[in-house]
PDB file of the backbone (N, CA, C, O) and the ligand in Angstrom, with CONECT records:
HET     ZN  A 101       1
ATOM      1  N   UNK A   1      14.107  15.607  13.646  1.00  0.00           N
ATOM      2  CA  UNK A   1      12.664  15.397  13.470  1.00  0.00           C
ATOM      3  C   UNK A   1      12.195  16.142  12.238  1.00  0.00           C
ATOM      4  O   UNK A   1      12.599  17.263  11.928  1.00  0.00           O
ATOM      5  N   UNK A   2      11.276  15.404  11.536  1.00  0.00           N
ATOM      6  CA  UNK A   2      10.633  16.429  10.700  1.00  0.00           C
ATOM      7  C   UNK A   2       9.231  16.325  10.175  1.00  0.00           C
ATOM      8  O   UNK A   2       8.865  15.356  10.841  1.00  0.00           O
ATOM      9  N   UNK A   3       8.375  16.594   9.570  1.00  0.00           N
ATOM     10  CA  UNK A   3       6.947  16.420   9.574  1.00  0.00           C
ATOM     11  C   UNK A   3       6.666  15.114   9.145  1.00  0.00           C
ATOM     12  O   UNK A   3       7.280  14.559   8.234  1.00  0.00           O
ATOM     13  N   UNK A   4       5.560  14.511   9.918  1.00  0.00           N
ATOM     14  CA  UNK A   4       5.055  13.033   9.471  1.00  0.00           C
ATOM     15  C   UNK A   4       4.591  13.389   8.423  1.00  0.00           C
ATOM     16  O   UNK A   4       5.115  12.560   7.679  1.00  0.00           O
ATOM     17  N   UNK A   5       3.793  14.215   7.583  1.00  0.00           N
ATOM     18  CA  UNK A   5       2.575  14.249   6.951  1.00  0.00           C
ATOM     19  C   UNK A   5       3.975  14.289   5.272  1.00  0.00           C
ATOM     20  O   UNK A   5       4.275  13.384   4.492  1.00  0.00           O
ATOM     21  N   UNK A   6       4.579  16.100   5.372  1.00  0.00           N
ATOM     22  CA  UNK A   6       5.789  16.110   4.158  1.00  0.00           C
ATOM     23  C   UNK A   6       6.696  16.118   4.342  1.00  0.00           C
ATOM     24  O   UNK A   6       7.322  16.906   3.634  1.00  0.00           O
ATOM     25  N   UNK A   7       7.309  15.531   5.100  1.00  0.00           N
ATOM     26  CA  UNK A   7       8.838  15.567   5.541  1.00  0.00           C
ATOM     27  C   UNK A   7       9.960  16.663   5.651  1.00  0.00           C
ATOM     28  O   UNK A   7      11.162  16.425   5.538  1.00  0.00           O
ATOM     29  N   UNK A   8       9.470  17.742   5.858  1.00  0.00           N
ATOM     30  CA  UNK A   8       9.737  19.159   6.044  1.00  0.00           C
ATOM     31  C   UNK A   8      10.770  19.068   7.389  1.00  0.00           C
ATOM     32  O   UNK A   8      10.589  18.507   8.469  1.00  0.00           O
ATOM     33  N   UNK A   9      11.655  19.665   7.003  1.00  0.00           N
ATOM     34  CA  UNK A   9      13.022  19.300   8.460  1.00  0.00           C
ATOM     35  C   UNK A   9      12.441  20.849   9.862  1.00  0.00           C
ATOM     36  O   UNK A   9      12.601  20.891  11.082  1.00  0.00           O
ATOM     37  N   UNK A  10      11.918  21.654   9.090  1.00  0.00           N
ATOM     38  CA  UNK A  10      10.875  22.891   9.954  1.00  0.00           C
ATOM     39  C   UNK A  10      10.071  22.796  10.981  1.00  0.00           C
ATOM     40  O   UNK A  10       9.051  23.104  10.364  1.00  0.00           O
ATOM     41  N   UNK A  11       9.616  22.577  12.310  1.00  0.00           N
ATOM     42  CA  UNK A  11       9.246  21.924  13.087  1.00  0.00           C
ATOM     43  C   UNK A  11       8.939  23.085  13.934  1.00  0.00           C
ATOM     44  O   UNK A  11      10.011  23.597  14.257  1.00  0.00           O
ATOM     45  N   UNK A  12       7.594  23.950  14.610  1.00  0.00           N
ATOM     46  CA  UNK A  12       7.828  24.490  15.610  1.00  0.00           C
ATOM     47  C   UNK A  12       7.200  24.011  17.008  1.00  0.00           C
ATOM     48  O   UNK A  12       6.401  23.074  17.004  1.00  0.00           O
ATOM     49  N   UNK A  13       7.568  24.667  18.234  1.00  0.00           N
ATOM     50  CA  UNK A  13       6.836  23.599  18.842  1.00  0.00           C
ATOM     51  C   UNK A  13       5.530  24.925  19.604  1.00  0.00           C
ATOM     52  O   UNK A  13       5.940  25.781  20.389  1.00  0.00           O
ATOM     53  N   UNK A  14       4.479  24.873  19.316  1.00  0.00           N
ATOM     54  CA  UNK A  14       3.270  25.577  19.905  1.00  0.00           C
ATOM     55  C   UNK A  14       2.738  25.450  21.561  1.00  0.00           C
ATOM     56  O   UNK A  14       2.036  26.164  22.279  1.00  0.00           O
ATOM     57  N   UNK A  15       3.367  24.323  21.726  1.00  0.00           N
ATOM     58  CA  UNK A  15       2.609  23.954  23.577  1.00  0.00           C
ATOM     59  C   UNK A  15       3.743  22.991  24.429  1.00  0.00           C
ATOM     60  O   UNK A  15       4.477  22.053  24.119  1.00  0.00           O
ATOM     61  N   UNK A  16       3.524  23.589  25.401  1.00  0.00           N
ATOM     62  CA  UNK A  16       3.992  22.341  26.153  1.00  0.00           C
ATOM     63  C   UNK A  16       3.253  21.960  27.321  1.00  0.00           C
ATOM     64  O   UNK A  16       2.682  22.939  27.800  1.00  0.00           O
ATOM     65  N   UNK A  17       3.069  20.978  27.909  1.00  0.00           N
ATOM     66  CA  UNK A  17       2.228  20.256  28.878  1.00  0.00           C
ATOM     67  C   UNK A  17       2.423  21.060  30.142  1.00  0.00           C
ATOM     68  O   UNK A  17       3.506  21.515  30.508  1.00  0.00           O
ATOM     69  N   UNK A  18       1.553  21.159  30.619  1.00  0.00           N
ATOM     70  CA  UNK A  18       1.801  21.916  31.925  1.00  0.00           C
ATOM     71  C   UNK A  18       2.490  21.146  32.908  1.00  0.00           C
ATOM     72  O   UNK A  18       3.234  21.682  33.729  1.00  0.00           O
ATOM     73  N   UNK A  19       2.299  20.009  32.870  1.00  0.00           N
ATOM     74  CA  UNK A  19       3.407  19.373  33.853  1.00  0.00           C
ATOM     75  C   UNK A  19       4.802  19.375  33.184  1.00  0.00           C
ATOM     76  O   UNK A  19       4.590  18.211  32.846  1.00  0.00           O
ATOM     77  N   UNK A  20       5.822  19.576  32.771  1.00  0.00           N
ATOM     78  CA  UNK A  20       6.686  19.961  32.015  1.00  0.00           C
ATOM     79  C   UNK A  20       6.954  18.844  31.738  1.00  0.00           C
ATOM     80  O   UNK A  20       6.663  17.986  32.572  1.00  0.00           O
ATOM     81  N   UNK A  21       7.659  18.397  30.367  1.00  0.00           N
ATOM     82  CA  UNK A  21       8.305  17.305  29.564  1.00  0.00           C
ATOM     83  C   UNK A  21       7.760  16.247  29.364  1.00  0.00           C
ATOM     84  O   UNK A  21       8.442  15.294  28.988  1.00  0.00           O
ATOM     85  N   UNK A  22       6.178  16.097  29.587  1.00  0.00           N
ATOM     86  CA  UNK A  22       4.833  15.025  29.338  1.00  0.00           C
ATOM     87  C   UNK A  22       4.683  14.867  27.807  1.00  0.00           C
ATOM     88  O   UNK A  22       4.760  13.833  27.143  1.00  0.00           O
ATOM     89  N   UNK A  23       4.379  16.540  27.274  1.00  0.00           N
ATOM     90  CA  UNK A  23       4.134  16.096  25.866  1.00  0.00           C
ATOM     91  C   UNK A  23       4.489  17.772  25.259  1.00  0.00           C
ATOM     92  O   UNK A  23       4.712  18.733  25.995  1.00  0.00           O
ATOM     93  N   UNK A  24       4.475  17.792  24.196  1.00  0.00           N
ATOM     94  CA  UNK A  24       4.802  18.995  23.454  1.00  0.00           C
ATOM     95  C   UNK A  24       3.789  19.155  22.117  1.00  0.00           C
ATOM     96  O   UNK A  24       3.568  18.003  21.746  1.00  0.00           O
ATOM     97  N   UNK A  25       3.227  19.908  21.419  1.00  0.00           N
ATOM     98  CA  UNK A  25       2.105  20.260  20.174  1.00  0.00           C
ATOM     99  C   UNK A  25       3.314  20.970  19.636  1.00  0.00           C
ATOM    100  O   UNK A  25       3.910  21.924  20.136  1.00  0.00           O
ATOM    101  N   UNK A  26       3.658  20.077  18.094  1.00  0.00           N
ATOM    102  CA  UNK A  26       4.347  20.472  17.339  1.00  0.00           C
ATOM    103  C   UNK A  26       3.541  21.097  16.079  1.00  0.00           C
ATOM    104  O   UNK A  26       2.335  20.899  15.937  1.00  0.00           O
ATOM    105  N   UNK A  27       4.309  21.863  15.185  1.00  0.00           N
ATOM    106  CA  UNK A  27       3.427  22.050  13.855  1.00  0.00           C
ATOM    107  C   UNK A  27       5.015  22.785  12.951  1.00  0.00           C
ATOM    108  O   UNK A  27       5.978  23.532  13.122  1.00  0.00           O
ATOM    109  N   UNK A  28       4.114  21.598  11.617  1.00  0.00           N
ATOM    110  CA  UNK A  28       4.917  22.108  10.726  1.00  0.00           C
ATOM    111  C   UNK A  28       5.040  23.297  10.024  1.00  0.00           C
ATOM    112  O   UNK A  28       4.020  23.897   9.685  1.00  0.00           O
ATOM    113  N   UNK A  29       6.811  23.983   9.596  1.00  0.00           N
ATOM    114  CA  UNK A  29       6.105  24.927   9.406  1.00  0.00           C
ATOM    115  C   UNK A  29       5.797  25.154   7.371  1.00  0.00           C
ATOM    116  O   UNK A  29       5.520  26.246   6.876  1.00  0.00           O
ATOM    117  N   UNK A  30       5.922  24.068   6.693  1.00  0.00           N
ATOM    118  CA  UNK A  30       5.570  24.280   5.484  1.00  0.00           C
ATOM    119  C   UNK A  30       3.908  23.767   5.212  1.00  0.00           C
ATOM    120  O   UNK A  30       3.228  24.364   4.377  1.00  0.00           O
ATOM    121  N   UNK A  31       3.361  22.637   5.985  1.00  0.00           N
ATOM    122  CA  UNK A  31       2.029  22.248   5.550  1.00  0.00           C
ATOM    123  C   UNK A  31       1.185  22.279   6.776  1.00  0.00           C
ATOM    124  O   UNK A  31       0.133  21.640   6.772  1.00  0.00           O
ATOM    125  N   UNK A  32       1.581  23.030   7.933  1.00  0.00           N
ATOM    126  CA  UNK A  32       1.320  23.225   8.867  1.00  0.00           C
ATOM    127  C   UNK A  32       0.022  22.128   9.640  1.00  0.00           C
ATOM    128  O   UNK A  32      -1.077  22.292  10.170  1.00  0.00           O
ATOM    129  N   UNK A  33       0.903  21.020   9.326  1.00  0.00           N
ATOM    130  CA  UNK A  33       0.258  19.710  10.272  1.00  0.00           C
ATOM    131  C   UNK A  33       0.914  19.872  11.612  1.00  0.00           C
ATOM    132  O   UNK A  33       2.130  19.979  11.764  1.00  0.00           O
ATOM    133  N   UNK A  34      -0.299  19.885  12.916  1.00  0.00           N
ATOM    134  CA  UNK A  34      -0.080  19.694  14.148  1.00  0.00           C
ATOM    135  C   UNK A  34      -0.289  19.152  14.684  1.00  0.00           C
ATOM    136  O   UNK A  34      -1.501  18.935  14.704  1.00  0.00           O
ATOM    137  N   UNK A  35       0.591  18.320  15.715  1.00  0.00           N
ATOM    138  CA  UNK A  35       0.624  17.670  16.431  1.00  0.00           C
ATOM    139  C   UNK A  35       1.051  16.675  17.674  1.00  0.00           C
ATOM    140  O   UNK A  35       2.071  16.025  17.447  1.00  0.00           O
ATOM    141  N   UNK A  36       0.503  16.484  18.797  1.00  0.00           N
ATOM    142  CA  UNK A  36       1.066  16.220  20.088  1.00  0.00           C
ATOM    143  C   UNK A  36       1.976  15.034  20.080  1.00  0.00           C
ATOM    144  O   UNK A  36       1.660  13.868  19.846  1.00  0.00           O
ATOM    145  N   UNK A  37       3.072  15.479  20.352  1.00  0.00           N
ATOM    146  CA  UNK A  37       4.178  14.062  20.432  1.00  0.00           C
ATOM    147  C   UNK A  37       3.501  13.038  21.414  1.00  0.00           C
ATOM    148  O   UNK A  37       4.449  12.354  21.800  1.00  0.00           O
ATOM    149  N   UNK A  38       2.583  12.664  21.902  1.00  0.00           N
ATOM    150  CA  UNK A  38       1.869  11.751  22.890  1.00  0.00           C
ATOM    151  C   UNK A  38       1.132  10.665  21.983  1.00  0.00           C
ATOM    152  O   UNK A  38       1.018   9.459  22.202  1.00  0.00           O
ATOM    153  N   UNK A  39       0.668  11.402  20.923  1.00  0.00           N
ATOM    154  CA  UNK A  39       0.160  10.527  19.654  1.00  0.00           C
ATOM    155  C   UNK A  39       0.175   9.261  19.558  1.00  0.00           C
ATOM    156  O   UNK A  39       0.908   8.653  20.338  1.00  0.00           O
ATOM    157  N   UNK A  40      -0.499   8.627  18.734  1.00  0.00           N
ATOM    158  CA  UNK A  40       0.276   7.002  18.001  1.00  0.00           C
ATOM    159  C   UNK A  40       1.279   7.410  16.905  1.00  0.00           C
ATOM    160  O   UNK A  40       1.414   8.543  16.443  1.00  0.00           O
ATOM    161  N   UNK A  41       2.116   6.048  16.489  1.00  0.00           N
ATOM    162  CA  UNK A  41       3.431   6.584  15.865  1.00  0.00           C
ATOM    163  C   UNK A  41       2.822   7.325  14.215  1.00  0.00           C
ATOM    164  O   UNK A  41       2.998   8.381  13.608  1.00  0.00           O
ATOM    165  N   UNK A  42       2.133   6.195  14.029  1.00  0.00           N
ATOM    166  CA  UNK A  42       1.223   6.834  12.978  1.00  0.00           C
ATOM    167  C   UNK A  42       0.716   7.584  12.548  1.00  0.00           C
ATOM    168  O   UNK A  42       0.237   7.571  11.414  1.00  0.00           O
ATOM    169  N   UNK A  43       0.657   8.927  13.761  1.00  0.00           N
ATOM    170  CA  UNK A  43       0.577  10.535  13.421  1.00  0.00           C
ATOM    171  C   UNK A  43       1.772  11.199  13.912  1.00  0.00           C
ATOM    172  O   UNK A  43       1.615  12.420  13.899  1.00  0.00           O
ATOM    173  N   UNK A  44       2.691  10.903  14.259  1.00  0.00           N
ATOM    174  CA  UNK A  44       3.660  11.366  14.582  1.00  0.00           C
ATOM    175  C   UNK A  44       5.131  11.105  14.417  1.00  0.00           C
ATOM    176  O   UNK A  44       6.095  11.715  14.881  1.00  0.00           O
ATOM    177  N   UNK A  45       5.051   9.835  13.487  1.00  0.00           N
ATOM    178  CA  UNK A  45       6.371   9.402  12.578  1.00  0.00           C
ATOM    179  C   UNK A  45       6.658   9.422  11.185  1.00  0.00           C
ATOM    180  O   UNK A  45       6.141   8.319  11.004  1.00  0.00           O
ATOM    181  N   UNK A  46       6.817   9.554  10.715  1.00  0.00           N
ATOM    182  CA  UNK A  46       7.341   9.793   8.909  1.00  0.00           C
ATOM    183  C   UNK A  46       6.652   8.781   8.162  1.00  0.00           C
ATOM    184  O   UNK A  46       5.718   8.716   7.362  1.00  0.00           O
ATOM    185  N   UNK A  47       7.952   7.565   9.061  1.00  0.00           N
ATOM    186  CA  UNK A  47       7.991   6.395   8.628  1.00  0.00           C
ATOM    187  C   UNK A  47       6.727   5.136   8.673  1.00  0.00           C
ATOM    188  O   UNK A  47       6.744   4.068   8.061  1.00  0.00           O
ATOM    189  N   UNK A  48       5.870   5.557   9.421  1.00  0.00           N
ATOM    190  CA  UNK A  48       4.594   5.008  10.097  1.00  0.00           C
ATOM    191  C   UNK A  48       3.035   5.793   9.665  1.00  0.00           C
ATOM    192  O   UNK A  48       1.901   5.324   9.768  1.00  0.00           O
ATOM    193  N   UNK A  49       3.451   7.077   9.181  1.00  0.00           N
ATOM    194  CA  UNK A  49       2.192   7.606   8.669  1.00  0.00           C
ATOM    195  C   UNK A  49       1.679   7.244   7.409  1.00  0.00           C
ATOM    196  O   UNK A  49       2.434   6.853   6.518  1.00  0.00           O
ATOM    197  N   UNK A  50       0.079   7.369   7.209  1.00  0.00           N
ATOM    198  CA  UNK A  50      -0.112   6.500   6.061  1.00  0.00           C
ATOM    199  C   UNK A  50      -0.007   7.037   5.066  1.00  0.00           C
ATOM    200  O   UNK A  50      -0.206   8.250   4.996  1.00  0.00           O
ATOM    201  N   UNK A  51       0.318   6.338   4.051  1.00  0.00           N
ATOM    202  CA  UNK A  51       1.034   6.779   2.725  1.00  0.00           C
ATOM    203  C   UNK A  51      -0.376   7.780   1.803  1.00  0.00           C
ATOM    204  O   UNK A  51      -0.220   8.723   1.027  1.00  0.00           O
ATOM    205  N   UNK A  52      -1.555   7.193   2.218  1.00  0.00           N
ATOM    206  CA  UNK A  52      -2.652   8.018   1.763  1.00  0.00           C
ATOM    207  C   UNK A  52      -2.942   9.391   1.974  1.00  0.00           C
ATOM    208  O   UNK A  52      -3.535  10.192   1.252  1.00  0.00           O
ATOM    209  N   UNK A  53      -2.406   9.527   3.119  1.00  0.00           N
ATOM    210  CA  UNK A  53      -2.239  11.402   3.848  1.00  0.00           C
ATOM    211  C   UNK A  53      -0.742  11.822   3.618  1.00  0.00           C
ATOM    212  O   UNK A  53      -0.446  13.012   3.724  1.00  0.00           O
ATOM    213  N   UNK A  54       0.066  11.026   3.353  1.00  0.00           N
ATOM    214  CA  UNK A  54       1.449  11.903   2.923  1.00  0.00           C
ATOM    215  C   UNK A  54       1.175  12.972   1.981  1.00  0.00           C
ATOM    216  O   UNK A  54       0.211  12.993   1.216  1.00  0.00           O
ATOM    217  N   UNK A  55       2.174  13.953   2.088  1.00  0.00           N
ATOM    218  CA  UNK A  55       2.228  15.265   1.118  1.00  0.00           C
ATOM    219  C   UNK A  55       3.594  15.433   0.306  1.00  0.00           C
ATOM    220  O   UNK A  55       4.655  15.597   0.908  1.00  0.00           O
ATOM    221  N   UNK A  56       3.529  15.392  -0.913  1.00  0.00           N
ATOM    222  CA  UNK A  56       5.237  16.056  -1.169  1.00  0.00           C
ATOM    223  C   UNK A  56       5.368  17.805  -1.153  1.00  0.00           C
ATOM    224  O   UNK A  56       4.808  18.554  -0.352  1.00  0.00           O
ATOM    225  N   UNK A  57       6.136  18.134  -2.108  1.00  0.00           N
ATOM    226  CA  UNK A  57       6.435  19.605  -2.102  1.00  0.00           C
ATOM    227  C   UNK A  57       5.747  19.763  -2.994  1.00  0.00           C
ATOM    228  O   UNK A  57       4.905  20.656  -2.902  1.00  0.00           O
ATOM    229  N   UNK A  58       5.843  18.782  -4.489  1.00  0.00           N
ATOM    230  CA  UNK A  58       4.734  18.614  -5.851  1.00  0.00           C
ATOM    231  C   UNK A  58       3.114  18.609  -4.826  1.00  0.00           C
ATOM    232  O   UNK A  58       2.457  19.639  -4.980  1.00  0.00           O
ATOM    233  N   UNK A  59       2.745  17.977  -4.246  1.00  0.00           N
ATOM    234  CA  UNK A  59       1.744  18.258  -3.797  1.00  0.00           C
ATOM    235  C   UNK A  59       0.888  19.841  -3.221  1.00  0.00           C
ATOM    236  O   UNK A  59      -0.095  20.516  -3.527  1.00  0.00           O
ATOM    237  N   UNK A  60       1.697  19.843  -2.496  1.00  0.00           N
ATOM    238  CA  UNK A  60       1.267  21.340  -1.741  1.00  0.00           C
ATOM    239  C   UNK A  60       1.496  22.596  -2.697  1.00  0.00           C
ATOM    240  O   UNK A  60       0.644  23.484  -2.638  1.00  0.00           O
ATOM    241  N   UNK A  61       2.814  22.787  -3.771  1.00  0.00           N
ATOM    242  CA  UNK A  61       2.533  23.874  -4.391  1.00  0.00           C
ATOM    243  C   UNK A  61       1.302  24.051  -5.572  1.00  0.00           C
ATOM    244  O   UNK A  61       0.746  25.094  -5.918  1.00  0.00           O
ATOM    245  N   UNK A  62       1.061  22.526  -6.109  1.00  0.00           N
ATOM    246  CA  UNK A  62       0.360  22.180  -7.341  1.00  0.00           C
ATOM    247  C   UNK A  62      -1.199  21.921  -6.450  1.00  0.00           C
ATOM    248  O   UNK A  62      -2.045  21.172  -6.939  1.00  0.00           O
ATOM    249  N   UNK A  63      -1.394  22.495  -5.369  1.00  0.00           N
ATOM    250  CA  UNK A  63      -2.856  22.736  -4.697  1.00  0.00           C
ATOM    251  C   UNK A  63      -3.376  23.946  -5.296  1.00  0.00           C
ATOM    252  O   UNK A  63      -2.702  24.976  -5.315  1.00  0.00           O
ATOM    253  N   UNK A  64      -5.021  23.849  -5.988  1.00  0.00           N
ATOM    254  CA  UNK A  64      -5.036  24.880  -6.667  1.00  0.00           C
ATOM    255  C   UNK A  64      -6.456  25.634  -5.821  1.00  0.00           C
ATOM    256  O   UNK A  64      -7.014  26.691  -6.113  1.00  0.00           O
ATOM    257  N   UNK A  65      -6.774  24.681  -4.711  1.00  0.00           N
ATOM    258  CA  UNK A  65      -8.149  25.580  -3.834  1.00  0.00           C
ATOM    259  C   UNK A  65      -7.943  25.439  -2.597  1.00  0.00           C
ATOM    260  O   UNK A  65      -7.786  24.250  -2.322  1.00  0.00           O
ATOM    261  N   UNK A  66      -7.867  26.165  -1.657  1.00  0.00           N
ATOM    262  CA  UNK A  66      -7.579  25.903  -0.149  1.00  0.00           C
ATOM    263  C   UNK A  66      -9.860  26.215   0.242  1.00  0.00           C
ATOM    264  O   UNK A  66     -10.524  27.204  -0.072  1.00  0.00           O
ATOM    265  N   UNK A  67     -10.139  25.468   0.663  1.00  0.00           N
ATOM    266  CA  UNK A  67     -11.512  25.416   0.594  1.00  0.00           C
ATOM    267  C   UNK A  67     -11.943  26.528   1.252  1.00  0.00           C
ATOM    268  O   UNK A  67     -11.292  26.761   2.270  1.00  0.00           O
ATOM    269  N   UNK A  68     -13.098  27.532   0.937  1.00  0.00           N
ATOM    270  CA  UNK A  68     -13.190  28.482   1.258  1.00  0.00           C
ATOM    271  C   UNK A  68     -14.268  28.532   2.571  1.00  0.00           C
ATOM    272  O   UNK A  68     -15.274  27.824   2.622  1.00  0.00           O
ATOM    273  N   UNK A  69     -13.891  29.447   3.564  1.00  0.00           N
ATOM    274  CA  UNK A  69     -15.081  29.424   4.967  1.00  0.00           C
ATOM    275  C   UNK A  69     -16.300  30.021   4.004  1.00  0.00           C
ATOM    276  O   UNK A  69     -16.325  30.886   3.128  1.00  0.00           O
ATOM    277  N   UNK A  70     -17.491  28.973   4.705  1.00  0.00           N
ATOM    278  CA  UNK A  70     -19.135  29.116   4.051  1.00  0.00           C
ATOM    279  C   UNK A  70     -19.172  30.792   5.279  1.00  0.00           C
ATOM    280  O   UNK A  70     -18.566  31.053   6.318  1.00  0.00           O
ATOM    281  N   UNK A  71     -20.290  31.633   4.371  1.00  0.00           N
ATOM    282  CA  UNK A  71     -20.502  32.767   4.982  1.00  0.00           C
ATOM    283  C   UNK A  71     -21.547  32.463   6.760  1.00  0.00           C
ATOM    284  O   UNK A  71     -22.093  31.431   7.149  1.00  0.00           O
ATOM    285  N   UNK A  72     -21.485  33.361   7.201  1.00  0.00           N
ATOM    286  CA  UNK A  72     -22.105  32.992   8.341  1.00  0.00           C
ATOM    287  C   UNK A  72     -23.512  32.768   8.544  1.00  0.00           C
ATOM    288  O   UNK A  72     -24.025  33.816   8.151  1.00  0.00           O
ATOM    289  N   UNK A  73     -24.147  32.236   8.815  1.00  0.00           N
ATOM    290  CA  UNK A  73     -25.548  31.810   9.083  1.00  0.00           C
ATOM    291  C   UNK A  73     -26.409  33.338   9.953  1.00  0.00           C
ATOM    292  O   UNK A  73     -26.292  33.890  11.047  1.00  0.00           O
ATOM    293  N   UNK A  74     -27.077  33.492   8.983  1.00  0.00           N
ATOM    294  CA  UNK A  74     -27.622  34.854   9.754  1.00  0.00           C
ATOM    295  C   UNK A  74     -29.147  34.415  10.481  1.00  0.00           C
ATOM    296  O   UNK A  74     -30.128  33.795  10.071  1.00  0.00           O
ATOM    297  N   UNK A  75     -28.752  35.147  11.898  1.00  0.00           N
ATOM    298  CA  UNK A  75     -29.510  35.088  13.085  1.00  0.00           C
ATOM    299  C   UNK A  75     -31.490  35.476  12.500  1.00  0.00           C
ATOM    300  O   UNK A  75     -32.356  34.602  12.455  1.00  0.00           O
ATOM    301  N   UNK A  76     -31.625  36.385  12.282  1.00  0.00           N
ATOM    302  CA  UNK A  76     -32.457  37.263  11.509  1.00  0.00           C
ATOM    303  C   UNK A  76     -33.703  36.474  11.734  1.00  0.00           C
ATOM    304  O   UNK A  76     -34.767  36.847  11.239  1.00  0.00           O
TER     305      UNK A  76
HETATM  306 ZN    ZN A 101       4.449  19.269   6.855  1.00  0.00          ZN2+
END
């Protein structure tokens, strides 16, 4: 298995269903896309995700702003 989004062979798995072996919350660990193997294939296959949200490795290192949290809204 490896990430739908960049094809990263890194895979961890974060959850598993409380009824055991229902579903599992995966996340990658280079572009850290997550997500429940219960999905459509389309978020959860390589080969099926859309080519518009794919990532390469050129992509993610050549990112030059990770968007910054707005400050908090004061109560006042
Ligand atoms: Zn990824």
């Amino acid at each position: 298995m490896s990430c739908p989004r960049c094809d990263h062979p890194e895979v961890t798995n974060l959850a598993d269903s409380p009824v055991p072996g229902v579903w599992h919350v995966l996340q990658c660990a280079r572009c850290r896309y997550t997500w429940r193997t219960t999905e459509p294939k389309r978020r959860t296959d390589r080969a099926t995700y859309p080519d518009a949200f794919r990532l390469t490795l050129a992509d993610i290192t050549s990112a030059d702003e990770v968007p910054a949290v707005p400050p908090l809204e004061s109560r006042a």
